[in-house]
N, C-alpha and C positions, 0 to 999 in steps of 0.2 A: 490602464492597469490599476490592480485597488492596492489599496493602501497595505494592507497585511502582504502581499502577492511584492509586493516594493520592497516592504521591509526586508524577503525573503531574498530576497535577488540581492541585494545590499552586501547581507549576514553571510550568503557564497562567496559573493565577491572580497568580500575582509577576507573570507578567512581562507581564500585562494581555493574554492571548490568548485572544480571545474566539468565536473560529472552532469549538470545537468544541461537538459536542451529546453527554453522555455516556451509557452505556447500560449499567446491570448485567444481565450474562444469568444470568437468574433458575434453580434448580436444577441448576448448572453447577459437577462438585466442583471444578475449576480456579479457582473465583471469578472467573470470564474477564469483565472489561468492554473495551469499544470507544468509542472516541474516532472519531465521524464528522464528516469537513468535506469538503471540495472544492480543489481544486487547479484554476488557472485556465492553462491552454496553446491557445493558439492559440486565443482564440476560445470556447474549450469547458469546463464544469466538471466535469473530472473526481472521481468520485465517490472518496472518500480514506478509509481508516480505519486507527485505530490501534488492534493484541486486545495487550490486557495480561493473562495472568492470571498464576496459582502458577506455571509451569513457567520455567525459565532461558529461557525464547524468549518473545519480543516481535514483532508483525508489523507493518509500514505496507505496505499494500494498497491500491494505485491501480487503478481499473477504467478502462483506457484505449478501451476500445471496447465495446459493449453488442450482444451476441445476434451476431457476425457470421462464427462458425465454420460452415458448411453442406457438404453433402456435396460439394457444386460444389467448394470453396476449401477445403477440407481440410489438404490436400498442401502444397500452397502455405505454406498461414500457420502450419500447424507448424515447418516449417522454417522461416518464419522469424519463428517465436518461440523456436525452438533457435538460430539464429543470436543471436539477440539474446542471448540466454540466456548464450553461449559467449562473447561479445564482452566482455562487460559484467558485472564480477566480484561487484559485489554487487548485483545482479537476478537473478531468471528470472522469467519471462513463462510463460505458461500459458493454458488458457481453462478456465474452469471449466465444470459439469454444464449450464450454460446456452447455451455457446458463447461467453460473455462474453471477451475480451482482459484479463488482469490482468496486475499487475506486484507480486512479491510481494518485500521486503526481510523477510531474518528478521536480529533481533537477539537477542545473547545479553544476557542482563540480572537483574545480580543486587539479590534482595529485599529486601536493605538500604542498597543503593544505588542506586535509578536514577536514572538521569542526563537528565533532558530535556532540555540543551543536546546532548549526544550526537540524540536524534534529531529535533530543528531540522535537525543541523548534514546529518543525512543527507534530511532534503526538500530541503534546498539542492541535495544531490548528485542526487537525483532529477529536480528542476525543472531544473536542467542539463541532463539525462541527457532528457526528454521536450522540453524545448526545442529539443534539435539533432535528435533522431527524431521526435518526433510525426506532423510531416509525412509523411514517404517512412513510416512505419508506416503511418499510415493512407490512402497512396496503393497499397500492395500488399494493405489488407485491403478494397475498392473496386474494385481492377479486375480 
């Protein structure tokens, strides 16, 4: 496991956070693990992870909506996952190979210090940030 990916396991365990399921990816030269939990908005558990490995970048990866990019709603929901994207300075939203709706935070993070109060402090800002959009997002990815 790498060293930041340690620290993080560590900073859950103090602080009795019991949400996450960890995950080493096996012959990965990055030593890349993930931290998977959920995120509760509206109703819905959004599917949540956090990729630690060797590089200065960190990601928490919310999957806001499952499979609903089609050739119908194309146009539409790129633009307004460019909006969002543009709105809101530390997001961008994308769909990945699946068609999936994500929301990706990168962080810089260095290896002999991470900080897991630093990124609690940005799911707060997240859970804010889907609290006030969830809805109208997922009324323009529906109709």
């Amino acid at each position: 496991m790498n060293s930041k990916a340690e620290q993080f396991n560590a900073f859950l365990e103090e602080q009795k956070i019991t949400v996450f399921q960890m995950e080493e990816i096996d012959g990965n030269e990055l030593h890349t693990v993930v931290f998977r939990s959920y995120l509760g908005v509206e109703g819905q558990q959004l599917p949540t992870i956090v990729i630690i490995d060797d590089s200065v970048f960190s990601i928490i990866r919310v999957q806001i909506a499952p499979q609903v990019l089609n050739a119908e709603n194309e146009v539409k929901l790129l633009k307004l996952a460019n909006a969002q994207s543009a709105m809101y300075k530390p997001f961008k939203l994308f769909f990945d190979e699946r068609g999936n709706l994500m929301l990706d935070v990168c962080l810089v993070t260095e290896e002999d210090k991470f900080d897991g109060n630093k990124v609690y402090k940005i799911f707060s800002v997240i859970i804010n940030y889907l609290d006030g959009n969830y809805r109208n997002i997922m009324k323009e990815v529906w109709q």
